[in-house]
C-alpha positions as CSV (number, residue, x, y, z in Angstrom):
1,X,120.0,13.7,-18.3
2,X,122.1,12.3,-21.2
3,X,123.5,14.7,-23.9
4,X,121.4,13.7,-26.9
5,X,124.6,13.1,-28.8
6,X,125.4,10.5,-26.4
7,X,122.0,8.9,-26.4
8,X,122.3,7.8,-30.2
9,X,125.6,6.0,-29.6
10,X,124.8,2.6,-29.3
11,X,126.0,0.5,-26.6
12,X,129.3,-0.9,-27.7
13,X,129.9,2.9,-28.9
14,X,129.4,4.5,-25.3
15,X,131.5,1.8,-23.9
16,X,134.5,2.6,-26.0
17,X,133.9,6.4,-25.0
18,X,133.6,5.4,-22.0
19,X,136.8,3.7,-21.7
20,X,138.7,6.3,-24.0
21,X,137.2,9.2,-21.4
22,X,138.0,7.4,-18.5
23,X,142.0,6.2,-20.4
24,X,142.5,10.2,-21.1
25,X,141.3,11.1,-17.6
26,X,143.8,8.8,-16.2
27,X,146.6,9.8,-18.9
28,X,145.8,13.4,-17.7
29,X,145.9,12.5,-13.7
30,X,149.1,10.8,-14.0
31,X,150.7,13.8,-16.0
32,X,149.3,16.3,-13.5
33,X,150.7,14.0,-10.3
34,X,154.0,13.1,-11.6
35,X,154.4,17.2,-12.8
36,X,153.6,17.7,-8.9
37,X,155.9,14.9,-7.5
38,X,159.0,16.7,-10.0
39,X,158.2,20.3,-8.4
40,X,157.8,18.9,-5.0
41,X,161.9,16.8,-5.2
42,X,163.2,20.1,-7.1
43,X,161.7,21.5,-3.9
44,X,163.2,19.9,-1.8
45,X,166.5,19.2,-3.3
46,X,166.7,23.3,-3.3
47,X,165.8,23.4,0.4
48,X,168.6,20.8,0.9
49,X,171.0,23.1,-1.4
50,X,170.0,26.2,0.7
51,X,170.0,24.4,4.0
52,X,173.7,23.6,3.2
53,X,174.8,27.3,2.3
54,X,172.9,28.7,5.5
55,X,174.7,26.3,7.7
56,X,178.1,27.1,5.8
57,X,177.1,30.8,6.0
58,X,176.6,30.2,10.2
59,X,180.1,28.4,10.8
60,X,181.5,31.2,8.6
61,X,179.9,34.3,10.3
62,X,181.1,32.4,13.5
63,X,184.6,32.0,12.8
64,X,184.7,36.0,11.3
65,X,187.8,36.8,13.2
66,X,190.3,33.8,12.5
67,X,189.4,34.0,9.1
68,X,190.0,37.9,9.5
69,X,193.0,37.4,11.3
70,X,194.1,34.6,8.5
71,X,193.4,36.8,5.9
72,X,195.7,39.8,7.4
73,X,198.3,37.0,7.9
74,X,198.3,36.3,4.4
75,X,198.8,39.9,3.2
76,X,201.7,40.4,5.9
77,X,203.2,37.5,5.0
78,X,202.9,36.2,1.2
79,X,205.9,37.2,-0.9
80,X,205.6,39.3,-3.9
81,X,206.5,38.5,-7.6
82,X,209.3,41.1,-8.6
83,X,210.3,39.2,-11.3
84,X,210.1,35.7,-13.7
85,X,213.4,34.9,-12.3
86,X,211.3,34.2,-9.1
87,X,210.7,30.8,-10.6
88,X,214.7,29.7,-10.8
89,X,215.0,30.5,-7.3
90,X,211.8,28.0,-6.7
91,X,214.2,25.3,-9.0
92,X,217.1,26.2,-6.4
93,X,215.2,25.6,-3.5
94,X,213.8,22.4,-4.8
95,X,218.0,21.4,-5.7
96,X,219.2,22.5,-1.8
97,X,216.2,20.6,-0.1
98,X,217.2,17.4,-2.5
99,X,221.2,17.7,-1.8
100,X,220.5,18.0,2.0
101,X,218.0,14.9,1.9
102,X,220.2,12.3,-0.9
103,X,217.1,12.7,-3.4
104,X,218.0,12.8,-6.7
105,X,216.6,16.0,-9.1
106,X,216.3,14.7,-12.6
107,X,214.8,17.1,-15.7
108,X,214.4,20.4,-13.6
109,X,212.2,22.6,-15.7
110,X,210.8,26.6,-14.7
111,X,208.2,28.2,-15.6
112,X,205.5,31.3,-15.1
113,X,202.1,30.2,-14.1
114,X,198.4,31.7,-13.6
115,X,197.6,35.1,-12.3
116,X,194.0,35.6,-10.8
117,X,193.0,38.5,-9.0
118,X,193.8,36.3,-5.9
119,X,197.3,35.2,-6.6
120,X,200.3,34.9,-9.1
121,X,202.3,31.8,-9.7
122,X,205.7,30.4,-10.6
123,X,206.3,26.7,-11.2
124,X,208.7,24.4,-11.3
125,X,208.7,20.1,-12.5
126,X,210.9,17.9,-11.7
127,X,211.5,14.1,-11.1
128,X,212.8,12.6,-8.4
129,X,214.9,9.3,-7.1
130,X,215.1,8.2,-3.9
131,X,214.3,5.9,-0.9
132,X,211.0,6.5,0.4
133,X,211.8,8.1,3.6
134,X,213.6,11.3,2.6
135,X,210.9,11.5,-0.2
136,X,208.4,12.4,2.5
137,X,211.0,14.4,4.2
138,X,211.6,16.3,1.4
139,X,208.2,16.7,0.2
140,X,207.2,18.2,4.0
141,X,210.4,20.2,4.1
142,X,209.3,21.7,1.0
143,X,205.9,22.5,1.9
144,X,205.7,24.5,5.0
145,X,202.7,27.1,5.1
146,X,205.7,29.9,5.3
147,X,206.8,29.2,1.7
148,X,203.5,29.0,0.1
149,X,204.5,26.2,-1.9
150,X,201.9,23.7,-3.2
151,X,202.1,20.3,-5.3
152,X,199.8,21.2,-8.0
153,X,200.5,17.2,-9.6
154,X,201.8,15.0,-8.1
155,X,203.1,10.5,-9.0
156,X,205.0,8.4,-7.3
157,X,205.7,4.8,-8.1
158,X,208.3,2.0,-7.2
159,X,211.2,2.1,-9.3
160,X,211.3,-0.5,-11.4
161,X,215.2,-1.2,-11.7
162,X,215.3,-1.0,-8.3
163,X,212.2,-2.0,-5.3
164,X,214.1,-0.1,-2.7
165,X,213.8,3.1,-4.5
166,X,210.7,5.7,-5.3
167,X,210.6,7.9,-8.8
168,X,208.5,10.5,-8.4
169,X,207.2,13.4,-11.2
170,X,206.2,16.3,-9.4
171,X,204.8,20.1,-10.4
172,X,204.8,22.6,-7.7
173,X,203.9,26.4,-7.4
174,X,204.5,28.9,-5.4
175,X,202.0,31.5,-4.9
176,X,202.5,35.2,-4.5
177,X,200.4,38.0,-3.4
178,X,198.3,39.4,-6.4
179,X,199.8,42.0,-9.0
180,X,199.2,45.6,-7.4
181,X,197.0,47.7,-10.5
């Protein structure tokens, strides 16, 4: 029944085979399981992933026509670049919103931005100096859906010289329809 190899071991030598088979059989169990626990979380944690995108795929296929109708809204209604100078008029705007509001424009600087094949930009920085409630006036005033405006950095803090006053550093953009090829 025994191999004849085995048979001339003598018994302390078959019980350290013994335990060395029956170590490596466990050593090669546990790789096999934990190999089969990775696949099966990778698995699952793909399931979860495609889950996800199916559901966002649903709400999307079900809200087609707003987002067809927002999408034709957006190329009847975002302006176009005609020039760098766009970005001075973005500075002016910033300067008439302030005067109307009492907030303070400090260190006013222009500036192109990005162009991706979705959009161009223009941007101006600025600080600001005022109390806090035309701050938020002026920051809604500024950025209404109609001027396509967005904050791309934004920090506001307490004036130190004076508590009743905010100092703000902002960088804003406005984004125009893509360039035309």
């Amino acid at each position: 029944m025994m191999p004849e190899w085995f048979q001339r071991l003598t018994l302390r030598e078959r019980r350290l085979a013994l335990i060395v088979g029956g170590g490596l059989f466990l050593l090669i169990n546990l790789l096999i399981w934990a190999k089969l626990f990775s696949t099966l979380g990778n698995a699952r944690a793909e399931l979860a992933l495609r889950k996800t995108a199916r559901e966002e795929q649903r709400v999307y296929m079900n809200q087609r026509d707003l987002w067809a109708a927002r999408d034709q809204w957006l190329k009847d209604h975002q302006p176009v670049l005609k020039s760098a100078g766009e970005a001075s008029t973005l500075l002016d705007q910033v300067k008439e919103v302030g005067g109307k509001l009492n907030v303070l424009i400090e260190n006013p600087a222009i500036g192109a931005g990005d162009s991706t094949p979705e959009r161009q930009t223009v941007f101006a920085s600025f600080e600001t100096k005022s109390a806090w409630a035309p701050l938020v006036q002026f920051l809604f005033d500024l950025q209404q859906p109609e001027a396509f405006i967005v904050f791309e950095s934004v920090q506001i803090h307490v004036d130190t010289a004076d508590p009743t006053m905010m100092r703000g550093k902002f960088k804003m953009a406005r984004l125009f329809a893509p360039a035309s090829n």
